[in-house]
N, C-alpha and C positions, 0 to 999 in steps of 0.2 A: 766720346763713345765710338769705338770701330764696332766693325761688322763681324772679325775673328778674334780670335784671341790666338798671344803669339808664341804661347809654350801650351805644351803638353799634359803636367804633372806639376800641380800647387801643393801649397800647405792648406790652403781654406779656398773653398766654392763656396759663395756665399748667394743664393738661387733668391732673388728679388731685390731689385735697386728702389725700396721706397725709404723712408725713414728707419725704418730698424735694420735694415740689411745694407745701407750705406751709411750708417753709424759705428755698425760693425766693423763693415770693411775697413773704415777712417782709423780706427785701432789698431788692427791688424796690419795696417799698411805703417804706419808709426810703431810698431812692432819688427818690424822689419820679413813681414812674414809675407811670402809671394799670393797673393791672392787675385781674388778671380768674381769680379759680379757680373751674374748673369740678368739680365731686366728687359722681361716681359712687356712694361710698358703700359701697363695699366694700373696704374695707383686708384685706391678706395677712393681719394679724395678729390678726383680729377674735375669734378661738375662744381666743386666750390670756387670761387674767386678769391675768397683767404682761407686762411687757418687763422685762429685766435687759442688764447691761453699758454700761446710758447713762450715762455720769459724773452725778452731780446728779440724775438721773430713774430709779435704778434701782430695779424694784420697782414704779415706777407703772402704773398702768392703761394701754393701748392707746388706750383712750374715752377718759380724762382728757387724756392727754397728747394728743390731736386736739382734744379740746376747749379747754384753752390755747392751743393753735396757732392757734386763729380766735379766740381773743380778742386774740392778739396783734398779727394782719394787719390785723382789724379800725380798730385803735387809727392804722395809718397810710393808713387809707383805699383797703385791698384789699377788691373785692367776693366775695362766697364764692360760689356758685350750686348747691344740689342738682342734675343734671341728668349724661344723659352726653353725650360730643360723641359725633355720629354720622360726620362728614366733617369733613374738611380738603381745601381748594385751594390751590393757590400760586398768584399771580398781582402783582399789584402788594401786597405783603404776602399774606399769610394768611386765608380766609376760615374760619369753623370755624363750622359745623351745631351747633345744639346739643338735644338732644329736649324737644321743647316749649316751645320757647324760641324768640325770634330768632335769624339767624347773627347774628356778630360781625367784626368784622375786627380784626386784629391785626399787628404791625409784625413780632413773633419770639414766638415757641412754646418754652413748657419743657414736654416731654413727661412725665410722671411715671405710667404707667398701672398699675406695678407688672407682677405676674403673679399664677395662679394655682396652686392646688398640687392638681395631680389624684392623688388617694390609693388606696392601691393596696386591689383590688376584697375585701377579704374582712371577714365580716361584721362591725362592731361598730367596724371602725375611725375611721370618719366618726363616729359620734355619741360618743365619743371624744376624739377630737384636740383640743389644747391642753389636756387635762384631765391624764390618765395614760397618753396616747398621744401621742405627742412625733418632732421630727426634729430638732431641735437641740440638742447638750449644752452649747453655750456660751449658749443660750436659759435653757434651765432645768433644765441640770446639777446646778447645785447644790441645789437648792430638793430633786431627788430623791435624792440623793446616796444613795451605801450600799445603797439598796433594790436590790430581787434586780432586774436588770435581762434585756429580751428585747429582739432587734431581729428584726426580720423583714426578709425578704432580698430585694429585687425584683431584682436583678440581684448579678453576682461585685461589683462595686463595694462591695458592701455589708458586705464585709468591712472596708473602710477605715470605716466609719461602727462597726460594734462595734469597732473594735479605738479608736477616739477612744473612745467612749463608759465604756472602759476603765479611763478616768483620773478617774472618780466613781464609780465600782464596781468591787469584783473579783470581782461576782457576776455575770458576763453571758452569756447565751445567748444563737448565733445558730441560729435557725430559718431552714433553707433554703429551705422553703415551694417554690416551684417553680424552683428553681436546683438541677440536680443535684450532687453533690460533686464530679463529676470536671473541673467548671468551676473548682472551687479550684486554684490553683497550689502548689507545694512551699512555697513564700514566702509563700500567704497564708495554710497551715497551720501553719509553721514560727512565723506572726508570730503567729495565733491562739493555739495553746499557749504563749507566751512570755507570751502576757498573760493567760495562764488562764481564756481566753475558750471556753466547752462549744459543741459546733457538733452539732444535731439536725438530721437531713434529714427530709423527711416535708412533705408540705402541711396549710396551717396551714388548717383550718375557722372558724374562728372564735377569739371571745375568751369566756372566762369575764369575768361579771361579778355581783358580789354585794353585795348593798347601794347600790349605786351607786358602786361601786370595782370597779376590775379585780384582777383576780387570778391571772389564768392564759390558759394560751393553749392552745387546744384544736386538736390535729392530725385530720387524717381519717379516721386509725386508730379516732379516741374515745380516745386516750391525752392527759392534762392536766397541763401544767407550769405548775406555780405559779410564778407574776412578778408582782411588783408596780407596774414600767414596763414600756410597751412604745416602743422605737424606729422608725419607719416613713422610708422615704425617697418622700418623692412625689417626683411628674413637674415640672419645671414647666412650665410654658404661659404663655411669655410674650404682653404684650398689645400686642404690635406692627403691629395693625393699621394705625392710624391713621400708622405711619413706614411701614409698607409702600406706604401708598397715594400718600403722598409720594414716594417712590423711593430712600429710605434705605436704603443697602447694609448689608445683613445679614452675622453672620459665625456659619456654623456652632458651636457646640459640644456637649459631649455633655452638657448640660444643656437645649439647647435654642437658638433662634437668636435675638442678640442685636445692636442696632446697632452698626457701628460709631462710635465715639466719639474725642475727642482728650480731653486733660487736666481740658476745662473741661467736658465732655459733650457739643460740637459735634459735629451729626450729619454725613453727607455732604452733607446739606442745606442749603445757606446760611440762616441764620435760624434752626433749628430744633435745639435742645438736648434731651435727654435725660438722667434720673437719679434715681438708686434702683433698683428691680428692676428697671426698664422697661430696665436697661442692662447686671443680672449676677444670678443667681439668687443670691447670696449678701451680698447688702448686705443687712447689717443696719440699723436704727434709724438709729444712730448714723450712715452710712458715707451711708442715706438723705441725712438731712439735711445732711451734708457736699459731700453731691454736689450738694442745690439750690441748696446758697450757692456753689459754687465756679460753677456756671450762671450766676445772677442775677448775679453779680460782673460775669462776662464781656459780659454780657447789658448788664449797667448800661455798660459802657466801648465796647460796639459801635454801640450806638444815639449815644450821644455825640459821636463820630467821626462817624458818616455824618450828622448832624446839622453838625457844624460843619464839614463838607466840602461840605456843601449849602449851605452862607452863605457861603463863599468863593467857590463856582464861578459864575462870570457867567452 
């Protein structure tokens, strides 16, 4: 990774160095296409110790596995850049701002910016998280399996997260923390006792932790329920800046608002591709890097065309 980059004017800026945007690049560099990732530096997945479910990678480090990815771009003469981009213009191609850096120009954009996960406000949960404070059981279900399980409840939704969580434990309590019961429906009572899932109302104060393990979860009462996991569902906040400013049509959902997209991650934007979180709060790893190659594919076959439509037209 350097600090600049050493030309001016690419074919592809490709704005985040996590799994979908050096997936991408890995393409496009094997493409023979001059490209350019710019990485921020802060991956979603940085507080985990592994990533699980990647065929071939499962169980590797988050670190590691960013760190073979730039060895591998490397190899076909993609440049990496620490730095974040601050603007994008459209104009005759793409200009992109980059902090501390020169602009660049660029021909088409893989947006990869991910998102954030804003975690919900109670004490001990942040210092926590990716340890024995978790939001995903297909993440690292297994790895806790069996252990006495809690989820804590930001909204009714969150009944569907204990009642998944279910299926590596049939120890699981949900704590309603500040969702009252009568936000429950018959059905998601019905489904909770079917899965022998305990439902405690009461806001959560905090967490127990001892030795540097958690242990339980403390209501505001002062009453303490021992658990070994806790389940949390953050917010996410995607980082759709940089398509906003572009004029990429957004499409509400109740995770939050996300590009609209086609097959290959084509934004509304002519030129301008999107992929990984930057496109669904539930891409994993895997689905990441699926998404940058199925981009740089389309990417590598768009530039080609308007290239050899430029050599025929008189």
């Amino acid at each position: 990774m350097t600090e600049t980059h050493a030309h001016t004017h690419y074919d592809v800026v490709v704005v985040g160095g996590g799994a979908a945007g050096l997936s991408a690049a890995l393409v496009l560099g094997r493409a023979r296409l001059r490209t350019l990732v710019v990485d921020a530096g802060a991956p979603r997945n940085a507080p985990s110790p592994h990533m699980q479910g990647y065929l071939s990678r499962d169980g590797m480090s988050p670190a590691e596995f960013l760190a073979v990815g730039r060895e591998e771009i490397a190899r076909y003469g993609v440049e990496l850049v620490r730095g974040r981009v601050t603007d994008v213009t459209r104009g005759d191609g793409f200009t992109v701002a980059v902090e501390g850096s020169a602009p660049v120009r660029a021909r088409r954009l893989v947006v990869a910016t991910g998102l954030k996960d804003e975690l919900p406000d109670v004490p001990g949960v942040a210092e926590r998280f990716g340890r024995d404070v978790l939001h995903c059981p297909f993440c690292h279900g297994w790895e806790v399996r069996d252990e006495p399980f809690g989820v804590l409840a930001a909204t009714p939704a969150s009944v569907h997260q204990a009642l998944m969580v279910s299926r590596w434990s049939k120890d699981v309590t949900l704590f309603l923390h500040t969702v009252a019961e009568s936000e429950l429906t018959d059905q998601d009572l019905r489904r909770l006792a079917a899965a022998g899932v305990d439902v405690v109302p009461g806001e959560v104060a905090g967490l127990v932790v001892e030795d540097d393990r958690f242990t339980g979860v403390r209501l505001a009462d002062g009453s303490v329920h021992p658990r070994g996991v806790l389940y949390v569902a953050p917010r996410p906040m995607p980082q759709t800046g940089l398509l906003e400013r572009l004029g990429a049509e957004l499409d509400e959902t109740p995770f939050g608002a996300y590009p609209v997209v086609d097959a290959t991650g084509l934004t509304t934007v002519p030129g301008v591709w999107a992929a990984g979180n930057a496109i669904g709060f539930a891409e994993q790893v895997i689905h990441a890097a699926s998404g940058g190659y199925r981009a740089a594919a389309a990417i590598v076959g768009d530039l080609l065309m308007e290239d050899l439509d430029a050599a025929v037209t008189p």
